[in-house]
Each structure stands twice: as structure tokens, then as C-alpha cells.
C-alpha positions in Angstrom: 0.0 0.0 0.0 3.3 2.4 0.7 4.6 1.5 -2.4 1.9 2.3 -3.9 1.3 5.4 -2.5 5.0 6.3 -3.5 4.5 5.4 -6.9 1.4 7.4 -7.3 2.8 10.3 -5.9 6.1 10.5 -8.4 4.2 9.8 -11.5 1.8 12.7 -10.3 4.9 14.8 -9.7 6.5 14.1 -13.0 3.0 14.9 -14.5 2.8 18.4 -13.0 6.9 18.7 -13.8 6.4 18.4 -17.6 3.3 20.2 -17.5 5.3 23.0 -15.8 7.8 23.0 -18.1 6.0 23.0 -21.8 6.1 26.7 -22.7 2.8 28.6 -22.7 3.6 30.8 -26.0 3.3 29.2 -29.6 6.9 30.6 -30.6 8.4 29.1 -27.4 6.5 26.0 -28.2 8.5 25.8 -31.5 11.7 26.1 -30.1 11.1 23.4 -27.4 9.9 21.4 -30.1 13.1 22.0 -32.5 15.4 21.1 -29.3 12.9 18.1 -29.3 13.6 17.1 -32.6 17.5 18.1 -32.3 17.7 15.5 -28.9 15.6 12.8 -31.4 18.2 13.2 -33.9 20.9 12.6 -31.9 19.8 9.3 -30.6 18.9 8.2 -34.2 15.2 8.4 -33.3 14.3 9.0 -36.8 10.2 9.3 -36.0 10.2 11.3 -32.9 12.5 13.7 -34.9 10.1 14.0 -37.5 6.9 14.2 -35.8 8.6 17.3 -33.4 9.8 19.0 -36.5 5.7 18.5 -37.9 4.4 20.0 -34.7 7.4 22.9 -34.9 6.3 24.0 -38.0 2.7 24.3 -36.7 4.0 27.3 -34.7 5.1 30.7 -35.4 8.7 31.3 -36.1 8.9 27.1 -36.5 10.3 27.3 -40.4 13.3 29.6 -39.1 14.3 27.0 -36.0 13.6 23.9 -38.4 16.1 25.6 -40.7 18.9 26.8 -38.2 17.9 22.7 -36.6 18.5 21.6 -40.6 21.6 23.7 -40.8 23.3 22.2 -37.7 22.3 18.4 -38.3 21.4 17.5 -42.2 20.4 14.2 -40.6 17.7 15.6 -39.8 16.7 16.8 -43.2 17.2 13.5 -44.2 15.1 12.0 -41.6 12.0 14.1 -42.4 12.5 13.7 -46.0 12.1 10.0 -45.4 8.7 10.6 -43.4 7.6 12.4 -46.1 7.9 10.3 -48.6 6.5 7.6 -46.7 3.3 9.2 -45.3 3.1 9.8 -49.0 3.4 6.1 -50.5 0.7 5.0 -47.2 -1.7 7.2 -49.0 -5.4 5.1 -49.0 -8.2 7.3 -49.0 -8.9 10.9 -50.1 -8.5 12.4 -46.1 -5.2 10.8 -46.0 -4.3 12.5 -49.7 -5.6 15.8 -48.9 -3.8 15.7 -45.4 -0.5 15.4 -47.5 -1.2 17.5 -49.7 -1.8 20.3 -46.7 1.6 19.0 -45.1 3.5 19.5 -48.5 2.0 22.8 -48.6 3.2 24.1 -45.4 7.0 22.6 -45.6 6.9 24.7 -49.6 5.6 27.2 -48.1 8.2 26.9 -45.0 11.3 26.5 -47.5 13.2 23.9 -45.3 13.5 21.4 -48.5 15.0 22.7 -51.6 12.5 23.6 -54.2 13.4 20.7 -56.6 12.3 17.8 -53.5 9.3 19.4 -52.8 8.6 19.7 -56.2 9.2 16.2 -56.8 7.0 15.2 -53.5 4.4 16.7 -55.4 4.6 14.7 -58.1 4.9 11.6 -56.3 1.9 12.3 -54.3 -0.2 13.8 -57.7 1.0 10.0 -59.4 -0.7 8.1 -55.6 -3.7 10.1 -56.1 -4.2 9.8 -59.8 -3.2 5.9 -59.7 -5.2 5.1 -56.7 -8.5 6.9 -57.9 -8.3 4.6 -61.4 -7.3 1.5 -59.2 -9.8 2.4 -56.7 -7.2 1.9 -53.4 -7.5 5.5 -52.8 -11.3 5.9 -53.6 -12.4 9.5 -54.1 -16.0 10.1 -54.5 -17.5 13.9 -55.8 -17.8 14.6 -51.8 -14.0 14.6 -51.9 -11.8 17.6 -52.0 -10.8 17.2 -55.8 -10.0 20.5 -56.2 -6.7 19.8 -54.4 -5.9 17.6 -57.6 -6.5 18.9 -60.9 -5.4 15.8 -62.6 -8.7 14.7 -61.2 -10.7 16.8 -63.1 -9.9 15.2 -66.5 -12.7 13.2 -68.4 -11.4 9.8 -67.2 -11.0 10.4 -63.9 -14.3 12.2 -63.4 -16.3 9.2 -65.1 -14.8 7.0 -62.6 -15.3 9.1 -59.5 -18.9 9.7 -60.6 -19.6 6.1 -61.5 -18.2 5.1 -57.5 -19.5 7.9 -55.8 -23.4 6.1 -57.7 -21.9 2.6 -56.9 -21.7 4.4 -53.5 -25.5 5.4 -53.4 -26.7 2.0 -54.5 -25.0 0.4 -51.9 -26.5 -0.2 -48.2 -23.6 0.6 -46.7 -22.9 3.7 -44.0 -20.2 5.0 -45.6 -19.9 8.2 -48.6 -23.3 9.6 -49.5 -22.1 12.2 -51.9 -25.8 13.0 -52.6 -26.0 16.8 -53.0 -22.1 16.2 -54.7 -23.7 14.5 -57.7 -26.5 16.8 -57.8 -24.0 19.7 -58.1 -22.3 18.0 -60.9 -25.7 17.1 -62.6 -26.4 20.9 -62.1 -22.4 21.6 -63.7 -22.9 19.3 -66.7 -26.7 20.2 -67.3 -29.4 17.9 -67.0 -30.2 17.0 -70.3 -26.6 16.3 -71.2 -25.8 12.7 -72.1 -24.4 12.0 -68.7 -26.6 13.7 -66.9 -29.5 11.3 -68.6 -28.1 8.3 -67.5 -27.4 9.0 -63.9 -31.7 10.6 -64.0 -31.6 6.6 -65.3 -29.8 5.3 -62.2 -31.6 7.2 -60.0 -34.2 4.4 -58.9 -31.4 2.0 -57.9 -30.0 4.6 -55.6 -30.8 4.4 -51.7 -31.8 7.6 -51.4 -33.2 8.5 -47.9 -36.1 11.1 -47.3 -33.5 13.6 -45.4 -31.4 13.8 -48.7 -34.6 14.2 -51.1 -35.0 17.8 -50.8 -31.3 18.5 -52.4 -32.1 16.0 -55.1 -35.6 17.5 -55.7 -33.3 20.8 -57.0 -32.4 19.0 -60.1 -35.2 15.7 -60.3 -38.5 17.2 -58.6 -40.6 14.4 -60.2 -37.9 11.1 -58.8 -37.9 13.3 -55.4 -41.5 13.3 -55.0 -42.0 9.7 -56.3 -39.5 7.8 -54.2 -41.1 10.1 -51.1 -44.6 8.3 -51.9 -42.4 5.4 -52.3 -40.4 4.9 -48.8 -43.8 6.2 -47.3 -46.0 3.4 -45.4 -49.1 4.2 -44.6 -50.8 2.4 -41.8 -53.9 2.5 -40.0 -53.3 0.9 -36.8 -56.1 -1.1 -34.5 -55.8 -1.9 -30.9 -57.8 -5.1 -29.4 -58.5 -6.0 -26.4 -57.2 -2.7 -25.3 -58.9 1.1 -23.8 -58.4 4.7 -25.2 -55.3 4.8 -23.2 -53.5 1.5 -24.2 -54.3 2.9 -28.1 -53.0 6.3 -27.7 -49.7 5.3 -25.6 -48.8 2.2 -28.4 -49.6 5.2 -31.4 -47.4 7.3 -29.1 -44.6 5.3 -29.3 -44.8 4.1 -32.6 -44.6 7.4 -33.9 -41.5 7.8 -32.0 -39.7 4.8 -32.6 -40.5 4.0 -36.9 -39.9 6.4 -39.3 -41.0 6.7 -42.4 -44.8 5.7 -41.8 -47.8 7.7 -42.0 -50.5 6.6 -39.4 -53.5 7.4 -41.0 -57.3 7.1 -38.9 -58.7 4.8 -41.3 -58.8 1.9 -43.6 -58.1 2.7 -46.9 -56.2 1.5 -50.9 -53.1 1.2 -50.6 -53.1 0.9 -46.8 -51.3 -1.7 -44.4 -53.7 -2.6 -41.6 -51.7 -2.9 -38.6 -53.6 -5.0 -35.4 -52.4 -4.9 -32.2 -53.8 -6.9 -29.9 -53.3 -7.8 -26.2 -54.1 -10.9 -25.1 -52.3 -10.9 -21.3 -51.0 -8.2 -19.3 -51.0 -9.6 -15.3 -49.4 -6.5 -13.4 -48.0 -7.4 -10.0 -46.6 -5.5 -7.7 -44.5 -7.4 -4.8 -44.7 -6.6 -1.3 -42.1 -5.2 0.3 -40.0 -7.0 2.8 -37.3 -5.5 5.5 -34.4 -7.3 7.0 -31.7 -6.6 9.7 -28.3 -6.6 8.6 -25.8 -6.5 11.8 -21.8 -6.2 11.7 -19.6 -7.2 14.3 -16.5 -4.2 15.0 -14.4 -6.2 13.0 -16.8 -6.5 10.4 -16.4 -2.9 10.1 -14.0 -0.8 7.9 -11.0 -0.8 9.9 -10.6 3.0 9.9 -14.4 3.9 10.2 -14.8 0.9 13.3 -11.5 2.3 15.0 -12.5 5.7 14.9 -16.5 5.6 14.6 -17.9 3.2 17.0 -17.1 2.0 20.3 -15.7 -1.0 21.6 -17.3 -4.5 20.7 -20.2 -2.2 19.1 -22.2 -3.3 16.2 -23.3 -2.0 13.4 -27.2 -2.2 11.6 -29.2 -1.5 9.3 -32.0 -2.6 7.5 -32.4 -3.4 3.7 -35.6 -3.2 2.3 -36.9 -4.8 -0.9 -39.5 -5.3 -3.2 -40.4 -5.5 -7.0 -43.0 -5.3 -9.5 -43.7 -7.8 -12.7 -45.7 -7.9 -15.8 -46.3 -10.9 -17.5 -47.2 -9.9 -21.4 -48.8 -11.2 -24.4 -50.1 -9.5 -27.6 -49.9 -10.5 -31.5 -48.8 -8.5 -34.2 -50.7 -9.0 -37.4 -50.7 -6.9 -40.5 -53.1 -6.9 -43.6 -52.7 -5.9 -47.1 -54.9 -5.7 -49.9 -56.8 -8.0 -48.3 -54.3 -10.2 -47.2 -52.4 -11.2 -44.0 -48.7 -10.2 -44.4 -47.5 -11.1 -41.1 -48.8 -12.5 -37.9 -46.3 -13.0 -34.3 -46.8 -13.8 -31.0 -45.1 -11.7 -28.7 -44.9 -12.9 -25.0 -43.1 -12.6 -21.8 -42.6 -11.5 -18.2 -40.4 -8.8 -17.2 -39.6 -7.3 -13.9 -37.5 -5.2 -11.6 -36.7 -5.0 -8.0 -35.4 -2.3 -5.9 -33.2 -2.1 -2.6 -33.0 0.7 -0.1 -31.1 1.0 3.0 -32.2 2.8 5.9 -32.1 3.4 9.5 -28.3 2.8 9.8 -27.3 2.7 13.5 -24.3 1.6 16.1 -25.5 -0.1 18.7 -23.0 -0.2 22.3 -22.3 -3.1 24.3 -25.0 -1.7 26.9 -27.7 -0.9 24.5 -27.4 2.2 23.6 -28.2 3.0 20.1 -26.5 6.2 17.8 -26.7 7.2 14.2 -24.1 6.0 11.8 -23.2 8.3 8.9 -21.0 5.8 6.9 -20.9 3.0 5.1 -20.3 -0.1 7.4 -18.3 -2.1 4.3 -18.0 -3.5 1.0 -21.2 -6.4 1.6 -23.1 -3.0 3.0 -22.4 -1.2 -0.5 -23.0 -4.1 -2.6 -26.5 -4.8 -0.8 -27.4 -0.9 -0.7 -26.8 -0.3 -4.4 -29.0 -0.4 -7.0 -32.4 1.1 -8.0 -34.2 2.5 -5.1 -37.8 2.2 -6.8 -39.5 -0.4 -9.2 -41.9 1.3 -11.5 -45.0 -0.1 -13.2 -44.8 2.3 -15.6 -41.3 1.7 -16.8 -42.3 -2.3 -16.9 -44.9 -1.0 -19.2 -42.9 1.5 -21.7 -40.3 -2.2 -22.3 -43.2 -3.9 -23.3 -44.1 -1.6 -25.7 -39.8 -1.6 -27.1 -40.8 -5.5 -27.7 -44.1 -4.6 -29.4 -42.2 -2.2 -31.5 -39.8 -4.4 -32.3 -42.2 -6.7 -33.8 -43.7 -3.9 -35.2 -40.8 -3.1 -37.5 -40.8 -6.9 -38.8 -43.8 -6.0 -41.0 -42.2 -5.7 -44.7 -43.6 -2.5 -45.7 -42.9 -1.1 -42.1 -39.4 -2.5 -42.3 -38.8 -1.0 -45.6 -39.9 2.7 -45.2 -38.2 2.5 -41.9 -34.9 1.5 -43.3 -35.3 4.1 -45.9 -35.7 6.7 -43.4 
């Protein structure tokens, strides 16, 4: 425990000492970094010297001390040249590229690497892009910053950065949706352009979700407001077995949990019946029971029962308990143009308890009974913690979750809240 103690208390010391000694002003952060990166190069530490001399030339005055640091040890230059190169050739997505892109930008525009190299880091990095976006292993989309790249721009590699950023759409994936990106470009290249025809053609196979319809109703009003009827379900919904409340609470939190579905008050074309109906719901509530925990002194923390409590005391309290339970069941069915398009069971029991403690006391050798303040020991926490309350009504609101989630199994209710 001393040891421990000890241990704590240098690392927290060293903590505060090298917190105490980083300089609070951004030029005297780039000299401590340059002295950083001169200590790294002497020891051959080829990546710390680079990554001080990246976060030196963050600061002001951080291109003159990477110089005079250059000028003193070409190892150095050598070193960071290396990293350059290197973050360069691990280039594999468009972040990466336009991050070292930015970090080519500042070392040109810090002049610690003679023109020719940086010139020719450019290149290198303009020949990752340009291979990588034909290859696909770095995969730019039109969300992308292309402008960073004017090779990009060309015919070729435009038609293949459109046709992934679609491939992108079409997918189900979370990844790239460069929806208003391709709408700009539609909007660039005019609509009734060849290309802009055949992605109106592609349109349908696209996921497009209802919170990206209003950029592409810009450019396609007529897809925008047909694939909104389409990922659209409308459903009347009928309780059984149930009252006004049981209705309005299940409507409640079906319009809160699915998206994409229009509860409508009647039956109607073109709408999915939805019946809910209960067919169980026993509530209980469990009656609370109390029992008399007692500690002996050395039962007791040792510091609390040394300092707390007289001799041979002891130490009670009492934990009470109780609960409440539902046990559930209601099937799910759904109709469609006449016809049943699902049908589940849904059934159960769930249930919580709760555990206070109260009346915490030391009781003497002779009798005499005082107040105790603290917490006798770990069983006391352990059987103290815990929800202090069981509520019926929170039974009732993870019944409904499991209703729901049967809810969403219905196929047109599944699909419009996908689409959503």
C-alpha cells in the first residue's frame, strides 16, 4: 500500500513537472519542439525527430528554428524527407491524400527542403492520387476535395469518380453519400446532357433516404417526389383488447420509434392494416419485505470501526426490498390488400426489483443506540446499491420496445423504416 502510495505520488509529480515545463507561448512551443527534434536526432530516433519537427512547424517562427535545426544536423533533413515520402506512399483514402497535400503545402511554403524535393514530393503524391482513384485503393467520391488535384478533373477520372460515388448510393452501406455532390455535378454538366441522362436513369437503384430528397428534388423534382410516396408506409393501426389509453400510448410510441410511416385514422387503398392486440397483461406489484443486517466491529472498515464506533459495538441497518412484474402477451398482425402479411406472437414477463437502506445505526455493548453516517463495508455497498424504486410504468414502456420491435418486422414497415 506504501509502495503504492509512492508510486502514485512521483508519476503525479512528473505529470505536474512536464506540464510546468512546456512553454505557454506558440513561438516558445517551437523552439522546445526544435530542441525536441535536435535530442531525437541525436539518438537516431528518426520518427520522434520528425513528428517534433511536424508540430514545430505548426508554430510561429517554427520554419526559421527547423532551418537553423537543418543547418546544424542535415540528418535531420534526411530523416524528415524519409517521413515524407513515406506518409506519401501509405496514402489510401482521399483524407489521407488531402492531409499530405496540406503537409507538403506548409513545408513549400516553409522553405526547409530545396525547391526541386518538394517539387518532386508533389509529383509523387499527384502520381498516388491519380493511380489510386483509377485503381480504386484510394477511392475518391465527388464529396471529396478534388480541387486539391486537378489531374482529377480530366474526363477519365471524373467518369470514374462519378460512377463510384453512384456505386456508393446504390449500396446499403454507411459509408460516402455524396448525394448533393452528384446533384451539383448534374447541375455543372446540365441535365439534359448525355451523362446527366443516364445517372436521371440510375436514380431508382439509388438508396436515397427522405433527409437527402430535398437536395435532389433541386435538379429531379418528379424522382424526389415519387420515391417520397415510395419509402412512405401508410398504416392505420387497430388496438384489441385494449382502452383509449393503451391505443394512444402504443400510437405514441410508434410514432417515435418507426420512421418513415404515416399513421393514417382509417382503412383505406393502398393501406397496411396494422392490429395490435393484447391478449395478457397480469401486473403485480411485490410486497415489500425488510431485514436486519448486523456487523460485528471487525466487520467494520477498519478505519471507520477504529475511529466511529465503540468498543465490541455493532453495526445495523435494514435493507428493504421489493419489486413489480408484468407478464405480457399481444400479437402483431398486419393486412394488405386483403391479405395477412404477417402474424407473431409476442410474449413474456419482465420485472424489476429495488433495494434501499435505511435506518443505519451503532448499537453499544450496553444498549445504547446512535446514528451512523457511513458505510459499514463493501457487503453493505454491494446490498445498498442499486435502483431504489421499481416502476409499473417503466415495466410498461419495455413492453411496448418488444411490441415495436415486432412492429418493424412488418415488410412494408421495415422498408420505409430502413429508408428513413
Amino acid at each position: 500500500m506504501k509502495f503504492l502510495a509512492i508510486t502514485t505520488i512521483l508519476s503525479l509529480s512528473a505529470f505536474l513537472s512536464a506540464c510546468a515545463t512546456y512553454p505557454q507561448s506558440r513561438e516558445d512551443q517551437a523552439t522546445y519542439h526544435a530542441s525536441e527534434a535536435r535530442s531525437a536526432i541525436s539518438k537516431g530516433d528518426s520518427t520522434n525527430a520528425a513528428n517534433q519537427i511536424d508540430v514545430a512547424l505548426t508554430r510561429p517562427t517554427g520554419d526559421a528554428k527547423i532551418k537553423e535545426l537543418f543547418a546544424s544536423y542535415p540528418k535531420g533533413r534526411d530523416y524528415y524527407l524519409a517521413y515524407l515520402e513515406k506518409s506519401i506512399v501509405e496514402v489510401s483514402s482521399a483524407y489521407q491524400a488531402a492531409a499530405a497535400f496540406e503537409k507538403l503545402s506548409t513545408v513549400k511554403s516553409a522553405g526547409i527542403l530545396p525547391e526541386d524535393q518538394v517539387r518532386e514530393l508533389f509529383t509523387k503524391l499527384m502520381k498516388v492520387v491519380t493511380d489510386g482513384n483509377t485503381t480504386g485503393s484510394v477511392p475518391f467520391d465527388l464529396g471529396d476535395k478534388i480541387d486539391l488535384f486537378p489531374e482529377l478533373k480530366s474526363p477519365a477520372h471524373q467518369q470514374i469518380i462519378v460512377n463510384r460515388s453512384i456505386k456508393n448510393l446504390q449500396g446499403n452501406g454507411s459509408g460516402s453519400r455524396p448525394v448533393s455532390a452528384l446533384v451539383e455535378y448534374v447541375q455543372r454538366i446540365g441535365i439534359d446532357s448525355v451523362e446527366g441522362k443516364r445517372i436521371e436513369s440510375l436514380l431508382p437503384s439509388m438508396n436515397i433516404r427522405r433527409d437527402e430528397l430535398d437536395a435532389v428534388a433541386k435538379v429531379f423534382p418528379k424522382f424526389a417526389a415519387a420515391r417520397k410516396e415510395e419509402i412512405t408506409a401508410r398504416v392505420f393501426l387497430q388496438v384489441k383488447n385494449g382502452d383509449r389509453l393503451l391505443s394512444e400510448d402504443l400510437l405514441q410510441t410508434l410514432r417515435s420509434r418507426v420512421r418513415g410511416v404515416e399513421w393514417v385514422p382509417s382503412v383505406g387503398p393502398k393501406i397496411t392494416t396494422l392490429v395490435i392486440e393484447r391478449l395478457r397483461n397480469d401486473e403485480k406489484t411485490l410486497p415489500e419485505r425488510s431485514q436486519t443486517i448486523t456487523y460485528a466491529q471487525h466487520e467494520v472498515n477498519l478505519l471507520s470501526a477504529a475511529l466511529l464506533m465503540p468498543r465490541n459495538a455493532s453495526y445495523l441497518y435494514e435493507v428493504v426490498s421489493g419489486g413489480a412484474e408484468i407478464e405480457y402477451g399481444y400479437v402483431v398482425s398486419a393486412v394488405a390488400d386483403g391479405k395477412t402479411i404477417y402474424d407473431e406472437v409476442i410474449r413474456g414477463k419482465v420485472g424489476g426489483e429495488y433495494r434501499r437502506c435505511q435506518n443505519a445505526r451503532i448499537q453499544n455493548v450496553f444498549g445504547g443506540v446512535s446514528s451512523a453516517g457511513f458505510v459499514a463495508n463493501d457487503d453493505m455497498q454491494q446490498r445498498c446499491a442499486g435502483p431504489s424504486s421499481a416502476s409499473i410504468d417503466e415495466l410498461r414502456k419495455e413492453i411496448f420496445s418488444k411490441v415495436v420491435d415486432g412492429v418493424l418486422k412488418v415488410p412494408p414497415i421495415k422498408v420505409a423504416h430502413e429508408l428513413n
